[in-house]
C-alpha positions as CSV (number, residue, x, y, z in Angstrom):
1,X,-186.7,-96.2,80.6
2,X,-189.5,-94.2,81.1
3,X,-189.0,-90.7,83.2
4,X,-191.9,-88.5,84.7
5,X,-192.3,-85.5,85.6
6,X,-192.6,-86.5,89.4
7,X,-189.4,-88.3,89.2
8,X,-187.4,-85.3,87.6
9,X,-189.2,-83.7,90.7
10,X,-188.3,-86.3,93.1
11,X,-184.6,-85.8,91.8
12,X,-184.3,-81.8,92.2
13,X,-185.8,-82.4,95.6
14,X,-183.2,-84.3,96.5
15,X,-180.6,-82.3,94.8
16,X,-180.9,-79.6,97.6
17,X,-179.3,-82.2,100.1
18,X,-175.6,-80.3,100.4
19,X,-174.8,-82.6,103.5
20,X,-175.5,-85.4,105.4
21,X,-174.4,-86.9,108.4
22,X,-172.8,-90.8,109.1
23,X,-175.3,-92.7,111.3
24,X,-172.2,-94.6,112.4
25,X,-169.2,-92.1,112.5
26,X,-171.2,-88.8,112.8
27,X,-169.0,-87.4,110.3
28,X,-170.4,-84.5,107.9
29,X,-170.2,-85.4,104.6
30,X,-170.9,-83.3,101.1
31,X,-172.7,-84.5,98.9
32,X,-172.3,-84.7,95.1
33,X,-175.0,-85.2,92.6
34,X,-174.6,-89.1,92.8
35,X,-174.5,-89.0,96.2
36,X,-176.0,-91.7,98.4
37,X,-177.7,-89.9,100.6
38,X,-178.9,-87.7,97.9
39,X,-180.2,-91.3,96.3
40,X,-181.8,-92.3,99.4
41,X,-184.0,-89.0,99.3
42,X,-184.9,-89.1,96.5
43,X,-186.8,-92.7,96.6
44,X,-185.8,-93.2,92.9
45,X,-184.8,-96.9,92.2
46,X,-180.6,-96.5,91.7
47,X,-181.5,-97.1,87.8
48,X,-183.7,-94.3,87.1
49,X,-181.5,-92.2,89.7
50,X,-178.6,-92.5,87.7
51,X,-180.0,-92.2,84.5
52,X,-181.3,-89.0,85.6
53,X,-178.0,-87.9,86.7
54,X,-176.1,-88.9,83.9
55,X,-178.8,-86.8,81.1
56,X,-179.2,-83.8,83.9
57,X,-178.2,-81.4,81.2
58,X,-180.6,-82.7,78.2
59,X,-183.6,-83.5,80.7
60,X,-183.9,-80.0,82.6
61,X,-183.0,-77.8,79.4
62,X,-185.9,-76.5,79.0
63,X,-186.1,-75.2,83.0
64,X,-182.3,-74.3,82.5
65,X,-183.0,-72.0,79.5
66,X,-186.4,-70.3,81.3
67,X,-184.4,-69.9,84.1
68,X,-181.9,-67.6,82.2
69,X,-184.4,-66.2,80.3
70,X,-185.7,-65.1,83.7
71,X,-182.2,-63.9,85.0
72,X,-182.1,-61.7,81.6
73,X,-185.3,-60.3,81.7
74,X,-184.7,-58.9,85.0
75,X,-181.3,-57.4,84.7
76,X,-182.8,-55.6,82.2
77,X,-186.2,-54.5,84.4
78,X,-183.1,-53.7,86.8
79,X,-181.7,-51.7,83.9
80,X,-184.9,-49.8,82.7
81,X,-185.3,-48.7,86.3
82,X,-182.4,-47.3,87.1
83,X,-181.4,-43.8,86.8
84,X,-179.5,-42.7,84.3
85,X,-177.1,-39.0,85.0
C-alpha cells in the first residue's frame, strides 16, 4: 500500500479531533486514534486509515525525533539564559 505525504497529513489533521458529538443521541464522545469520527475526517479510505494507525510509530519517526530534538534544544537555550547565583 502506497502512503503519501498528504495522507500522513490528512491523518494528523484528523488526529486533533478529541471529541465528537452523536447525530442521534447528542452524546459527547472521546475519541481514540481509531476513532470513527476521527476516520470520517480524515477522508482516508478505512484501509489506508488503519494501516496508518497501526505503523504510527515507524511512519512519524522521523517528526517524533525532530520534535524532541527541538524540546532539547530549547531547554537548553532556557538553560544558557538563565541566571546562574
Amino acid at each position: 500500500m502506497k502512503i503519501t505525504k498528504k495522507d500522513l497529513a490528512m491523518y494528523k489533521e484528523a488526529q486533533e479531533i478529541k471529541t465528537a458529538t452523536c447525530n442521534i443521541t447528542q452524546a459527547r464522545l472521546r475519541q481514540t486514534k481509531y476513532g470513527y469520527y476521527r476516520w470520517k475526517a480524515s477522508g482516508l479510505s478505512v484501509s489506508k486509515y488503519l494501516y496508518i494507525a497501526d505503523n504510527e510509530e515507524k511512519l512519524f519517526k522521523n517528526d517524533l525525533e525532530r520534535r524532541k530534538k527541538d524540546e532539547y534544544s530549547e531547554f537548553d537555550r532556557k538553560a544558557y539564559k538563565s541566571p546562574r547565583t
